[in-house]
C-alpha positions as CSV (number, residue, x, y, z in Angstrom):
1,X,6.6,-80.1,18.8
2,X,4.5,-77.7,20.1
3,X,5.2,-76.8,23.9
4,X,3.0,-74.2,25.1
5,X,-0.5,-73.3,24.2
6,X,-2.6,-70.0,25.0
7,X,-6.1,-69.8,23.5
8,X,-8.8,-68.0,24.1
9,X,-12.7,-68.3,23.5
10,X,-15.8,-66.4,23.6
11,X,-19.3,-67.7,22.9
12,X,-18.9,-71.7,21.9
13,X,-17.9,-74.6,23.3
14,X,-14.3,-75.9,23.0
15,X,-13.8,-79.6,23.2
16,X,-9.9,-80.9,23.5
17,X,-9.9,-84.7,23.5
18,X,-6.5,-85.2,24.5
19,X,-3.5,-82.8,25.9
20,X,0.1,-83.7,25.6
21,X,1.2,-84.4,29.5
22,X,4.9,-83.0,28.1
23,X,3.5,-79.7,27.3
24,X,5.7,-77.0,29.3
25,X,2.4,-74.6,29.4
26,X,-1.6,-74.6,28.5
27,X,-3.7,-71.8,29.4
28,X,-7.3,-71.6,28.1
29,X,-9.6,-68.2,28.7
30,X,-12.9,-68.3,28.3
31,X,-16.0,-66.4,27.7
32,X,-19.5,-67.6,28.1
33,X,-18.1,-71.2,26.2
34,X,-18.1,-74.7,27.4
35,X,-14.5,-76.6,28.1
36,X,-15.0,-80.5,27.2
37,X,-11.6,-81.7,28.2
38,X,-10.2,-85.3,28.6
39,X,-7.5,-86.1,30.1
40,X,-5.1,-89.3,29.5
41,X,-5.4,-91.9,33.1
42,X,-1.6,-92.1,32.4
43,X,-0.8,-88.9,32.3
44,X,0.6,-86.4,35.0
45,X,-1.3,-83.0,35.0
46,X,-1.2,-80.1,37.7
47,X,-4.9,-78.3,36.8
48,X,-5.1,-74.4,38.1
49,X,-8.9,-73.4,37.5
50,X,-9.9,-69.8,38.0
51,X,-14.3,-69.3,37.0
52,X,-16.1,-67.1,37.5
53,X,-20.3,-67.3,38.3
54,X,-19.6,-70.7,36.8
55,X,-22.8,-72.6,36.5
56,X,-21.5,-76.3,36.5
57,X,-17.5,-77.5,37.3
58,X,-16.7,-81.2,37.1
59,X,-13.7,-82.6,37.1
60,X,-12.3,-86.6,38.2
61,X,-11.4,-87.3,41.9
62,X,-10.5,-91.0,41.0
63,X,-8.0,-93.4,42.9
64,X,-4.6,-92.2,42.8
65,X,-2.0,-92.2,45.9
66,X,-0.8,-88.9,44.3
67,X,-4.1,-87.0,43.9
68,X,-5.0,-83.5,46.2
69,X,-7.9,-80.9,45.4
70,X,-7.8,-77.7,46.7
71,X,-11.1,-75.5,46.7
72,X,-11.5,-71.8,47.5
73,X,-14.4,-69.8,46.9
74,X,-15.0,-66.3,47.8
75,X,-18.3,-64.6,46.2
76,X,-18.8,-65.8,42.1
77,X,-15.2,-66.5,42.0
78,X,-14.1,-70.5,42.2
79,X,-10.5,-71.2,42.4
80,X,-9.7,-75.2,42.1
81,X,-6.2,-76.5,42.1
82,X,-5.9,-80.3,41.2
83,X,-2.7,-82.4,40.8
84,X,-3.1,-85.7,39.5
85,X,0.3,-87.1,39.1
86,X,1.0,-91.0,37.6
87,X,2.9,-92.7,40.8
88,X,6.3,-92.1,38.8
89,X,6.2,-88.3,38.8
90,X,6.6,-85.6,41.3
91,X,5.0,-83.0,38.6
92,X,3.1,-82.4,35.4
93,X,1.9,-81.0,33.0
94,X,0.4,-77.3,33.9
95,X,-2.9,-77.0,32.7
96,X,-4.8,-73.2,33.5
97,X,-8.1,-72.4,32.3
98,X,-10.0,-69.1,33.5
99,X,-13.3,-69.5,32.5
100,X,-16.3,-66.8,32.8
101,X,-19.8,-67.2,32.8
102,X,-19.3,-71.6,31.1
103,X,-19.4,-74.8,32.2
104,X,-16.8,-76.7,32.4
105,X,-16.5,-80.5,32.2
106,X,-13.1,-83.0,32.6
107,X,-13.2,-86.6,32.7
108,X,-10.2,-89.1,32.7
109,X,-10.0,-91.9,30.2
């Protein structure tokens, strides 16, 4: 079983339609690429994203009692931290992506 996961991308678009929450580590750097990334409703998942000069940045806010979003911005550089934990858990599954110059695009199924 594969535990952590470090890619990285330049000029594309990288679509991951679903992410183990047991993973111990999953880092994703990017270059001028689109992320397409869903995420499992069930799953717990603590999402560090670093982008700079990023054009467009969605990711779910849904209904959870366990969900927080933390937003800093200082110039181009965009720093969002969002836990979204199942009620059960008191952590997740770390999830980085530093992404420069792309869009990037979640959504929770």
């Amino acid at each position: 079983m594969i535990e952590i996961v470090d890619l990285k991308i330049k000029y594309g678009d990288l679509r991951l339609r679903k992410i183990d929450p047991s993973l111990r580590s999953f880092k994703v750097n990017a270059h001028k690429s689109d992320i397409h990334l869903s995420l499992d409703y069930e799953g717990s998942y603590l999402l560090n994203i670093a982008a700079v000069a990023p054009p467009q940045i969605q990711y779910p806010i849904g209904e959870r009692k366990k969900a927080k979003i933390n937003i800093e911005e200082e110039g181009d550089l965009k720093k969002i931290e969002i836990s979204w934990l199942s009620d059960d858990k008191e952590t997740g599954a770390p999830l980085f992506f530093n992404a420069e110059e792309g869009n990037l695009y979640m959504k929770i199924k």
